[in-house]
C-alpha positions in Angstrom: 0.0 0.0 0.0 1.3 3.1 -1.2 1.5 6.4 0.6 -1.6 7.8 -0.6 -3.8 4.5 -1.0 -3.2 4.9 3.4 -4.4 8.2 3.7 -7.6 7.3 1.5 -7.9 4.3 4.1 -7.5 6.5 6.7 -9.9 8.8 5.4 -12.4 6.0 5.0 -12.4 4.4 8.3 -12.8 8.3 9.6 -15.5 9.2 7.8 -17.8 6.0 7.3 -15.9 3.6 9.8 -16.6 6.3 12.8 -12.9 5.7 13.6 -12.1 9.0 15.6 -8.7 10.0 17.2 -7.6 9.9 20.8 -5.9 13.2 23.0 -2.7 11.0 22.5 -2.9 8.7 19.0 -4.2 9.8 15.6 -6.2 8.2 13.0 -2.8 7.4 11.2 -1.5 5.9 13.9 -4.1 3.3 14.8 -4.0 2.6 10.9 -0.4 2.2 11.0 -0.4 -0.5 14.2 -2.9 -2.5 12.8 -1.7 -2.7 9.3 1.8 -3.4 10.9 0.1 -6.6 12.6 -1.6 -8.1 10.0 1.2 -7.5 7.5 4.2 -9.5 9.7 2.3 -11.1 12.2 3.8 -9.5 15.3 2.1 -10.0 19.2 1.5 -6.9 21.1 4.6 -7.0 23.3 6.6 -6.4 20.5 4.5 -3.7 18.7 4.2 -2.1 21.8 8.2 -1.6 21.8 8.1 -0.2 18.1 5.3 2.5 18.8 6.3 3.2 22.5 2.6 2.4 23.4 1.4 0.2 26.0 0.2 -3.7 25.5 -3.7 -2.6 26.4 -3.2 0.6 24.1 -2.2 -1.4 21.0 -4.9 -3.7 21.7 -7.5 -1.4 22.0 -6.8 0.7 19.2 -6.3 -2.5 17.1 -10.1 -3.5 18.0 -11.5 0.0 17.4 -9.6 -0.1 13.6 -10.7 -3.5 13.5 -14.4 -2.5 14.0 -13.7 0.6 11.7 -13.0 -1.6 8.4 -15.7 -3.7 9.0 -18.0 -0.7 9.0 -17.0 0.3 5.9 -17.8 -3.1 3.7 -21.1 -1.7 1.8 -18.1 0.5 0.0 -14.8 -1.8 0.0 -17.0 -5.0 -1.4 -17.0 -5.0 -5.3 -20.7 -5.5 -6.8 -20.8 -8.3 -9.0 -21.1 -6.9 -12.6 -21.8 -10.0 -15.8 -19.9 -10.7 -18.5 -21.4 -8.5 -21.1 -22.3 -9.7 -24.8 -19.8 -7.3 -26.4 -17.0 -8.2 -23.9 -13.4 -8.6 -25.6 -11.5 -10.3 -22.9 -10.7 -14.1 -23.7 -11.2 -15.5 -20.5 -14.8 -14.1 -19.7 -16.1 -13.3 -23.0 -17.0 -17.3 -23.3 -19.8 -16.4 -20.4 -21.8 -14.1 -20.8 -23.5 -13.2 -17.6 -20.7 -15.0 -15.4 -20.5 -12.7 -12.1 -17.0 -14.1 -11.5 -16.0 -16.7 -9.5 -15.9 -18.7 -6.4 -14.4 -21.3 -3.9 -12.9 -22.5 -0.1 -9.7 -21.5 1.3 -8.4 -23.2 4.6 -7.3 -20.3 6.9 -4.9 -21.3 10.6 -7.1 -20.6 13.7 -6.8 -21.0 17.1 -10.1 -22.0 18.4 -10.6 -23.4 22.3 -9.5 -26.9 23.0 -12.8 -28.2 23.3 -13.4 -26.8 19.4 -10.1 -28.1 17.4 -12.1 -31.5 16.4 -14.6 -29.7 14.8 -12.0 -27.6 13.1 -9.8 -30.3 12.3 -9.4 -31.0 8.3 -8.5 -34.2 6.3 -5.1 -33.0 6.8 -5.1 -33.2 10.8 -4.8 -29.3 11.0 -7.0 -26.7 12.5 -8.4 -24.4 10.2 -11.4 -23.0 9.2 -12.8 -22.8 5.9 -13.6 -19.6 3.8 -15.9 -18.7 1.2 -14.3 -16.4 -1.2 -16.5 -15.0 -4.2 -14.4 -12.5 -6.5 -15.1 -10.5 -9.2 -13.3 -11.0 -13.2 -11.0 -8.3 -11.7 -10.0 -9.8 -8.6 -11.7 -8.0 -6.3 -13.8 -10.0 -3.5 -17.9 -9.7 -4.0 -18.1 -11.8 -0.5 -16.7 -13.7 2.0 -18.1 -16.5 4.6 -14.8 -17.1 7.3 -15.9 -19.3 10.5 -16.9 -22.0 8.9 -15.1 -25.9 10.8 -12.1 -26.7 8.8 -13.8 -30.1 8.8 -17.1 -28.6 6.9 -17.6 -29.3 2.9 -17.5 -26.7 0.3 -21.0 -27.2 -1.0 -22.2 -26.9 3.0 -20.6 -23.7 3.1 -22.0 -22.2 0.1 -25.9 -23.6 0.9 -24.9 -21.4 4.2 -23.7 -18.4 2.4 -26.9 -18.6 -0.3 -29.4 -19.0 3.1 -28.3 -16.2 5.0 -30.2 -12.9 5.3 -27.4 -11.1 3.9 -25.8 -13.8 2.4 -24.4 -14.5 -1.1 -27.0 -12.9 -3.9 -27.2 -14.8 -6.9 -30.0 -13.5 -9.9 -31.8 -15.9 -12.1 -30.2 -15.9 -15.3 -26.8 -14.8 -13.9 -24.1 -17.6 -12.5 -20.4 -18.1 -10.9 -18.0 -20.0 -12.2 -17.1 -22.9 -9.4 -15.0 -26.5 -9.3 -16.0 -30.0 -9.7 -16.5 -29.8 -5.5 -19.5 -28.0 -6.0 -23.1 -29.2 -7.9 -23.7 -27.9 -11.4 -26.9 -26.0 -10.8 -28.8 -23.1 -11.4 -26.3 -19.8 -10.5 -23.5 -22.2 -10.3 -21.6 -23.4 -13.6 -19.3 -26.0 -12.8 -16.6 -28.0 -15.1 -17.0 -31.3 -16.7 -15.6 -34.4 -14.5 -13.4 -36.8 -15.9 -12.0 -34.3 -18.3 -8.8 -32.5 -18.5 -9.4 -29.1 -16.4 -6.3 -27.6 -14.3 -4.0 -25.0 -16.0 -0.9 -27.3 -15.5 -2.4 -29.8 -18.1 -2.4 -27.2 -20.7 0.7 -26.3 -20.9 3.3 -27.3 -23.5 1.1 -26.4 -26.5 -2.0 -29.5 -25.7 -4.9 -28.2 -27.6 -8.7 -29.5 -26.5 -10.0 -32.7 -28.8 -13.6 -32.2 -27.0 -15.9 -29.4 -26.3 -15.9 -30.6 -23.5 -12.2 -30.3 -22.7 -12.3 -26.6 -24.3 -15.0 -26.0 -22.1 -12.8 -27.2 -19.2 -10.0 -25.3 -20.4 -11.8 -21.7 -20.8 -13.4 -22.4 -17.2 -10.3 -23.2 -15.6 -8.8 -19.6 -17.2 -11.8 -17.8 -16.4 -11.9 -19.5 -12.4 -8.2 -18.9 -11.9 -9.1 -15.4 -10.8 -10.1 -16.9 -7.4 -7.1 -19.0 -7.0 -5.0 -15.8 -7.7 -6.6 -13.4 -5.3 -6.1 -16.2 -2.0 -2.8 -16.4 -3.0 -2.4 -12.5 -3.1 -4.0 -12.7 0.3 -1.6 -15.3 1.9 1.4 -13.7 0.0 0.9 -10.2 1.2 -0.4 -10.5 4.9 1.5 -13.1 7.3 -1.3 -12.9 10.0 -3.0 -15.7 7.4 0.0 -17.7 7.2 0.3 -18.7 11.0 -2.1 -19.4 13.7 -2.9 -16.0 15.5 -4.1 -16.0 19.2 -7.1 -14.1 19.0 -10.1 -15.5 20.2 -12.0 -17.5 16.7 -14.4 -14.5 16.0 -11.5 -11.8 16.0 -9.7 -14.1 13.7 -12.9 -14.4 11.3 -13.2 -10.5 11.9 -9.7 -10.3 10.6 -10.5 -12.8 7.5 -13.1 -10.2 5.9 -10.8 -7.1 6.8 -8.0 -8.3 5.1 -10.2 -8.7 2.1 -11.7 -5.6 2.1 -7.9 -3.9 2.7 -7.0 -6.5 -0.7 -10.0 -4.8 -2.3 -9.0 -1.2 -1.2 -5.4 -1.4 -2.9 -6.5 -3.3 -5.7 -8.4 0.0 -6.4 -6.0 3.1 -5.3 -3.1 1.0 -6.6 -4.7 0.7 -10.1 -7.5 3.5 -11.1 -8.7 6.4 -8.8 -12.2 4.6 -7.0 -15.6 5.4 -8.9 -17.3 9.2 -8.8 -21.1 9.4 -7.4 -22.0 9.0 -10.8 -20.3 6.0 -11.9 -21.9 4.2 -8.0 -25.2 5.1 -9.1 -24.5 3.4 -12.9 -23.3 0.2 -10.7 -26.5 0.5 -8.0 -28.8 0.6 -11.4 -27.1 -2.2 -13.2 -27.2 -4.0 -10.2 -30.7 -4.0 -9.7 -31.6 -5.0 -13.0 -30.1 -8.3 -12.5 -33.2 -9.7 -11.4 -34.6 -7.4 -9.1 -36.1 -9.6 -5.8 -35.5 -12.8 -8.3 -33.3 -14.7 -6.7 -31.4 -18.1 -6.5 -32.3 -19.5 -2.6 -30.7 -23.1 -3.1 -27.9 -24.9 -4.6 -29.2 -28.4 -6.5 -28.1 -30.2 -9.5 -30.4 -29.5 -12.5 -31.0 -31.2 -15.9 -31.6 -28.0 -17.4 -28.5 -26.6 -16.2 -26.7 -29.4 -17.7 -28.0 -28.9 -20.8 -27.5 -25.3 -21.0 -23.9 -26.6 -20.0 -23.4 -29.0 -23.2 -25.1 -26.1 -25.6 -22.4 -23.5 -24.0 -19.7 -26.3 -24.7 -20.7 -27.1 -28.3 -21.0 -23.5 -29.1 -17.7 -22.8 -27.7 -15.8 -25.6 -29.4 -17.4 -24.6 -32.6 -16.7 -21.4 -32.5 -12.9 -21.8 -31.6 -12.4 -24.6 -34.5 -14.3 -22.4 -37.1 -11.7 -19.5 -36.1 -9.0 -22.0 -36.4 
């Protein structure tokens, strides 16, 4: 994060986070501490020597900032925006309405004793499993964190679909998701059996199937949510190691992290949308569907056949080019 994407954050969490100052630390300040943990995963006994503050100071302010971020989600989340018919990119112009993508991460926690079973994955550690939705761009639409390590991806995304203010899905709109996940309505998954993962595309191998191009232009078009956990895991440490926060802190600091990816994925890249340009977002948003809109995740023969017709189309479409 550059100098100026800070003092946009700073701004933010002033001005819709309700962060406010202290006689003896500024809104910078508190920014700079909490930032400083999340980025190197440091405990408060040693921030507390690099900022001259006290162990309950640090942790206080960190919790206020913490709060502060969260506040501010309804402007750090990116609104899903489809795939347009005209859209020149090759790796979403394939799907047209395709919101972007989504899939599970396994994040270190540090729940009670009495919780690590429940936690505990097929791998024996303690974790907890995240939804991540993302934009084509790479910038998170939503996140689920809290979820037992032990937990299957489909559960969690029945969860996330169920909630009040849970994951919105249109009818006639769709994300991109793996094999791990039921080819349904909203929910466009690969073929099985078929060649799918990037690696086996490499060294010139060219699709014999639709279905393998299918496979191939999904994997490309899915990658995006691979990419942006990894951008998450290779920027902050705090996700690399098992913090000592309590296990909704640590879910806390899942979504902030996100929204701070989100926030420098903007100010890095282009200046953040004019009132104008929120309001042309807002009106496309509700004319995906209005009120109309996807409550459960099952398999469907329709959607399967929609599937096939996409496929065909595809591989016909590429061979006639080639």
């Amino acid at each position: 994060m550059d100098r100026r994407s800070f003092y946009k954050l700073c701004e933010l969490v002033k001005t819709l986070g309700g962060l406010e100052p202290t006689r003896n630390m500024g809104v910078e300040e508190m920014a700079s501490i909490f930032l400083h943990i999340l980025t190197h995963d440091v405990k408060n006994r040693i921030i507390k020597r690099q900022f001259m503050r006290s162990g309950e100071t640090i942790s206080r302010q960190f919790s206020k900032v913490l709060l502060a971020i969260l506040r501010c989600h309804t402007v750090l989340f990116k609104r899903p925006e489809p795939v347009l018919e005209n859209s020149t990119d090759d790796k979403c112009k394939w799907f047209k309405n395709y919101l972007g993508a989504l899939d599970g991460t396994h994040i270190k926690i540090n729940p009670l004793q009495a919780d690590k079973a429940r936690y505990r994955t097929r791998k024996g550690e303690i974790e907890t499993n995240v939804l991540g939705v993302c934009s084509q761009d790479g910038q998170f639409i939503y996140v689920l964190p809290r979820w037992e390590g032990s937990a299957t991806d489909s559960r969690v995304l029945r969860d996330a679909i169920s909630r009040p203010n849970g994951l919105r899905v249109p009818k006639g709109y769709y994300y991109l998701c793996d094999a791990g996940y039921k080819n349904g309505e909203g929910f466009l998954t690969p073929y099985k059996g078929q060649r799918y993962h990037l690696s086996e595309w490499r060294h010139g191998a060219h699709p014999r199937t639709p279905q393998e191009f299918f496979n191939m232009k999904h994997s490309f078009a899915k990658n995006v949510i691979e990419r942006c956990f990894g951008m998450l895991k290779g920027h902050w440490a705090i996700v690399r190691s098992k913090s000592f926060y309590p296990v909704k802190t640590q879910c806390r600091i899942i979504i902030a992290y996100c929204l701070l990816h989100n926030h420098i994925r903007r100010e890095m890249t282009v200046d953040p949308p004019d009132d104008q340009e929120v309001d042309q977002m807002q009106q496309a948003e509700d004319d995906m569907g209005g009120n109309d809109l996807i409550t459960h995740v099952e398999s469907s023969n329709a959607w399967t056949l929609l599937r096939d017709q996409m496929a065909n189309h595809m591989f016909n479409t590429w061979r006639s080019r080639n």
